[in-house]
C-alpha positions in Angstrom: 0.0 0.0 0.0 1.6 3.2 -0.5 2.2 6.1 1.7 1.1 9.4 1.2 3.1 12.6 2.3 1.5 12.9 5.8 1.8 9.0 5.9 5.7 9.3 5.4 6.3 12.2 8.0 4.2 10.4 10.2 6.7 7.2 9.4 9.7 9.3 9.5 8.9 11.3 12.8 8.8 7.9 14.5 11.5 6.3 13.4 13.5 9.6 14.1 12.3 9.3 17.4 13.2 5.9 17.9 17.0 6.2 16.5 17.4 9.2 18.7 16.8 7.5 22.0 18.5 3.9 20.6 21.6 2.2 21.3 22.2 0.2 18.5 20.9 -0.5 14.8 20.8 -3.8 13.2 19.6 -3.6 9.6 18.6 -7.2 7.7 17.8 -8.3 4.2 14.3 -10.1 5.1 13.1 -10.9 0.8 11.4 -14.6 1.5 10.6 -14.8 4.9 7.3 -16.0 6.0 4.7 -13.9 7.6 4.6 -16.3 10.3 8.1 -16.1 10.7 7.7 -12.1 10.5 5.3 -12.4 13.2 6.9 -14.4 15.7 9.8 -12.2 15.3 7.8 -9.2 16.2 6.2 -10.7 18.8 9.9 -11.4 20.2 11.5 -8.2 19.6 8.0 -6.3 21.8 9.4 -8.8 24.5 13.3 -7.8 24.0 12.9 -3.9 23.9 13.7 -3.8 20.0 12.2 -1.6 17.6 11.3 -3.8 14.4 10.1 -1.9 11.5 10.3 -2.3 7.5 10.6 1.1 5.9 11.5 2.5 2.6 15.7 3.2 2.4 14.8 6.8 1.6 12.9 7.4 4.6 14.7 5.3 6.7 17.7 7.8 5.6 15.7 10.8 5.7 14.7 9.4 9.9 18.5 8.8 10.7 20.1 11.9 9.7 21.2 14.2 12.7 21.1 10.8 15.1 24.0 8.9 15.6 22.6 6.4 12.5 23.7 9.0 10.1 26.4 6.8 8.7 24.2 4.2 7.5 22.5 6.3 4.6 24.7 5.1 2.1 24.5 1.4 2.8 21.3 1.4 2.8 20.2 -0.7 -0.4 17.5 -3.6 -1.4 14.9 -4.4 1.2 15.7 -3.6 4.7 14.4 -5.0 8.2 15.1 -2.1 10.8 16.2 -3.3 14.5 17.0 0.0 16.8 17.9 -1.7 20.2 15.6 0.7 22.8 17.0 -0.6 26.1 19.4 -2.9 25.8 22.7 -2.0 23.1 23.1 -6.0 22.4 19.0 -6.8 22.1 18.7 -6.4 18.5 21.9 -8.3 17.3 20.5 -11.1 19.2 17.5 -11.2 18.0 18.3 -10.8 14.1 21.2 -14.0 15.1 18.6 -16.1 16.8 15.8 -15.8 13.8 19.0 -16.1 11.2 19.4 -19.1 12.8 16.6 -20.5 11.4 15.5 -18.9 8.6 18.7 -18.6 6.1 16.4 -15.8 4.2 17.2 -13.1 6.8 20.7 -12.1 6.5 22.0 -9.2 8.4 23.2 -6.5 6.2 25.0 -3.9 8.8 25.5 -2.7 12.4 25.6 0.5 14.0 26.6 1.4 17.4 27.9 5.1 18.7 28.0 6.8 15.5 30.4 3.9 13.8 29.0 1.5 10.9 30.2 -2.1 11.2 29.7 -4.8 9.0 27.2 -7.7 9.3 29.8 -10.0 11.0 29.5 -7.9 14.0 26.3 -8.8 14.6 27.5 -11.8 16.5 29.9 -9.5 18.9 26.8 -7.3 19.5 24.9 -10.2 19.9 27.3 -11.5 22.5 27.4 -8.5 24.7 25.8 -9.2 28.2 22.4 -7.7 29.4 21.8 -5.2 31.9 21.3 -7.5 34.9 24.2 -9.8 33.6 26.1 -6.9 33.3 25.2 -6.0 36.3 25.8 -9.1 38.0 29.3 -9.2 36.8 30.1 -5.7 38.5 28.3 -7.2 41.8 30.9 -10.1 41.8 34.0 -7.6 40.9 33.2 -5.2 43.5 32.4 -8.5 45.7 36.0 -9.7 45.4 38.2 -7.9 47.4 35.8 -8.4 50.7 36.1 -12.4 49.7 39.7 -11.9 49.6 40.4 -10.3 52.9 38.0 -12.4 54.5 39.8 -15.2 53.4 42.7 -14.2 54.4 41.9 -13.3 58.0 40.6 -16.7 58.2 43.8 -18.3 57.0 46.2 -16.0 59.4 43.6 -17.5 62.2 43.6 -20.7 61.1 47.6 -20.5 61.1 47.7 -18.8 64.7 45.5 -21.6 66.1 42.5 -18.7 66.7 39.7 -20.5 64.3 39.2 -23.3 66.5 38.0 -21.0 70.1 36.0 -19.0 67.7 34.4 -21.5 65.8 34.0 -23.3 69.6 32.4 -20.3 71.3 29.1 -20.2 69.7 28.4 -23.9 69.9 28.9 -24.2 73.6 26.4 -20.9 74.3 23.1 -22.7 74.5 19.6 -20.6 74.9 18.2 -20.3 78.1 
């Protein structure tokens, strides 16, 4: 169906919106998918915090310039699948490499993340980068470390001075009245 010129500002105010606010842009040559495959990928991409959208490559070029997505205008060629990543930087590379998985029709075309464009390849190393709460996780344990350590480390010196056996004792013999 095609678009008429309040249509296409309407389509490129949102998608100017959305590339301002996202971390990262997967874009992905989609010719011969299935609608049901098209479906369940939307369906998954709501869930992930991904903005999925097929546009036109002249207003998907007019929506990206003065965002960080600028320098994708000129690769922009053939039928595109747009993937902005709203929350998460690595939530659309992960989803384009779990569908591609299965359906060899959807082949990512290129990647941009901070103003740079990347090749497809590096959809798999945005693909691989952790989530917030893993990411978050991982700083828990990092910042958890050094406490571990000393604590260790204490225990050993009282082990060593013979100290870890009265204090392990003490408790144990201290009964409720």
């Amino acid at each position: 169906m095609a678009l008429n010129l309040s249509q296409k500002q309407e389509v490129v105010a949102e998608l100017a919106e959305v590339a301002a606010k996202a971390h990262s842009l997967v874009a992905a040559e989609y010719a011969g998918t299935t609608v049901a495959q098209m479906t369940a990928m939307r369906k998954k991409a709501r869930e992930s915090g991904v903005y999925l959208r097929v546009v036109k490559n002249t207003l998907a070029s007019r929506a990206v310039a003065g965002t960080e997505f600028e320098v994708v205008k000129g690769a922009l060629v053939g039928p595109l699948l747009y993937a902005f990543s709203t929350e998460e930087p690595g939530a659309a590379g992960r989803l384009i490499k779990e569908f591609a998985k299965d359906n060899d029709k959807l082949k990512a075309k290129l990647v941009s993340v901070e103003g740079k464009l990347l090749p497809a390849s590096h959809v798999d190393v945005l693909a691989s980068l952790p989530t917030r709460e893993q990411a978050l996780a991982m700083l828990a344990r990092v910042l958890a470390e050094p406490a571990t350590m000393f604590a260790r480390v204490v225990k050993a010196v009282a082990d060593k001075q013979g100290g870890g056996e009265t204090v392990a004792e003490a408790p144990a013999e201290a009964e409720p009245a």
